[in-house]
KOLGU-686432 format. One record per residue: residue in one letter; y, z, x of N, C-alpha, C in turn. Coordinates in steps of 0.2 Angstrom, whole numbers, plus 5000, padded with zeros to 4 digits. Atoms other than C-alpha are relative to their C-alpha. Layout:
residues N
AYZXYZXYZX;...
END
This chain:
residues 140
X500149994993500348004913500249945004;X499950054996500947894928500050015007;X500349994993500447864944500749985005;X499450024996502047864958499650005006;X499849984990502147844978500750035000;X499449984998503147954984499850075007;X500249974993503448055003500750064999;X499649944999504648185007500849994999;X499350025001506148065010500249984994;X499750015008506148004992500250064996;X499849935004506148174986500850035004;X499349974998507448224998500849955001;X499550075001508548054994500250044994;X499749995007508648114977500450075000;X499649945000509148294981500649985002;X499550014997510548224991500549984997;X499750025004510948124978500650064994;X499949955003512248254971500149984994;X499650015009512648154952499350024999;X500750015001510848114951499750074997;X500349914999510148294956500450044994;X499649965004511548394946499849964993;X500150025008511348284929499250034999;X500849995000509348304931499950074999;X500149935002509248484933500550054995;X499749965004510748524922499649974992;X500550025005509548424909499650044997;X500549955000508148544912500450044999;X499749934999509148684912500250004992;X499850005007509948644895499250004995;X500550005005508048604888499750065002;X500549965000507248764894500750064996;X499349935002509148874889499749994993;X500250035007508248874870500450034995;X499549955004509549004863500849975000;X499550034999510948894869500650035002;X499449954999511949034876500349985007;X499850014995512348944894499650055005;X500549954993511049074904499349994999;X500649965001509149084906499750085000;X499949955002508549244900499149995004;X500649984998506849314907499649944998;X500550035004505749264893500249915002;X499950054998506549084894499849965006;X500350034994506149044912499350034999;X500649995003504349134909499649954997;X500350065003504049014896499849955002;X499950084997504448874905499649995006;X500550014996503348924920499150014998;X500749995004502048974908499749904999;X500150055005502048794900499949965007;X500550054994501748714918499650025005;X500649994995500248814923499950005005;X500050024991500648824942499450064999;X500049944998500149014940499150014998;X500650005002498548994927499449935003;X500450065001497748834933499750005006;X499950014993496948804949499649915004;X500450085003496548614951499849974993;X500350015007496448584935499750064994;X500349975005495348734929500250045001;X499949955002495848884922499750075005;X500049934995495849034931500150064992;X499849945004495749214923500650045004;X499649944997497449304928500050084998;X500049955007497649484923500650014998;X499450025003499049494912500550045004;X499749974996499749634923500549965006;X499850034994499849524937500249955001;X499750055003500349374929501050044999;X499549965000501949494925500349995004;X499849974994502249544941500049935003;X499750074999502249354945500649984999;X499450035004503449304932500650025003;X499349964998504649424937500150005007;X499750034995504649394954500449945001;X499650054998505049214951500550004996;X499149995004506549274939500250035005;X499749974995507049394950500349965007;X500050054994507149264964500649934996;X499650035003508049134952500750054999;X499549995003509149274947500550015006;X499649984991510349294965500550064996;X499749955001511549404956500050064998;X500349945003510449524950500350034990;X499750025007511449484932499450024993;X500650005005509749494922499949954996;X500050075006510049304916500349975006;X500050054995509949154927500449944998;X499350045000511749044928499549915001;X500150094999511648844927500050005008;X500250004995512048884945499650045004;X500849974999510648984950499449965000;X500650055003509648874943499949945006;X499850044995510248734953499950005005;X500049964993510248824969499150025004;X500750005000508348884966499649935001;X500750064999507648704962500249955005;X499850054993508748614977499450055003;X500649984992507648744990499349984996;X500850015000505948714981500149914998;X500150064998506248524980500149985006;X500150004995506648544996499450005004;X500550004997505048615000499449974998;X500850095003504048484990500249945008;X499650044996504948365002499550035007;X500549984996504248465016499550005001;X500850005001502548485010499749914999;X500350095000502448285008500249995005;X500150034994502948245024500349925000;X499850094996503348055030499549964997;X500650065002501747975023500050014993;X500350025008501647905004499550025000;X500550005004500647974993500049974992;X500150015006500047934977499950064996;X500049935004500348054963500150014994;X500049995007500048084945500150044998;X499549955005501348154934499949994994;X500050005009501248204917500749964997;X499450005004502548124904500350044999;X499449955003503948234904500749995004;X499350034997505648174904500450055004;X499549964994506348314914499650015008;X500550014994504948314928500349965007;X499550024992506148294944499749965004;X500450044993504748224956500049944995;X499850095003504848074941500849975001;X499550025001506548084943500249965007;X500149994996506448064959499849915003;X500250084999505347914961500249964994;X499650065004506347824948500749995003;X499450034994507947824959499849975006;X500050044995507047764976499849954995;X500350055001506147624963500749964996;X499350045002508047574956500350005005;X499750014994508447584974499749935004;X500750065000506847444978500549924996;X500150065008507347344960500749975004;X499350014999509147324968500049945007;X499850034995508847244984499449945000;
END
């Protein structure tokens, strides 16, 4: 775990950054594709929003979902990643989805630093994120 600052315009510096952004999320996209066929497939995204507990945690403690409604969760946010109704979510897709929701981090942060504690995990965008404004710091 590490402790970052970071406010809305760090997060949306990096989105703008178009090499930055597209290498980062084509990273992630590569390590969640686990079948290696060029698409996410349901289960695939599934998994991946399984393994970051937005849906089962709430502060930290677990929450009882019921499995139905966990379901009906998942597949709304496939269905929301999938835009062409294809039943598998394209590298651009992908892209497209996590530009507006790190947009809307960026929004929910606001103008005022905060401090923020991120798990270790090298695709974790909001790290990625505050290691280009701090190579943009290091620089000057």
């Amino acid at each position: 775990m590490g402790v970052v600052i970071i406010d809305g315009t760090t997060v949306r510096d990096f989105v703008s950054n178009e090499e930055s952004f597209t290498k980062s999320v084509d990273e992630q996209f590569a390590a969640l594709d686990l079948n290696n066929d060029g698409v996410l497939s349901r289960s695939e995204l599934r998994t991946a929003f399984e393994s970051m507990r937005l849906i089962e945690a709430h502060f930290g403690i677990d929450v009882a979902t019921p499995p139905d409604e966990l379901k009906s969760l998942y597949d709304s946010i496939f269905d929301k990643f999938d835009g062409d109704n294809s039943g598998a979510v394209d590298r651009n897709e992908f892209r497209s989805e996590m530009k507006k929701i790190m947009l809307a981090i960026a929004d929910g942060l606001g103008s005022f630093p905060i401090q923020m504690v991120l798990e270790d995990d090298p695709n974790s965008l909001l790290q990625k994120a505050a290691d280009l404004e701090a190579s943009k710091t290091a620089a000057t």
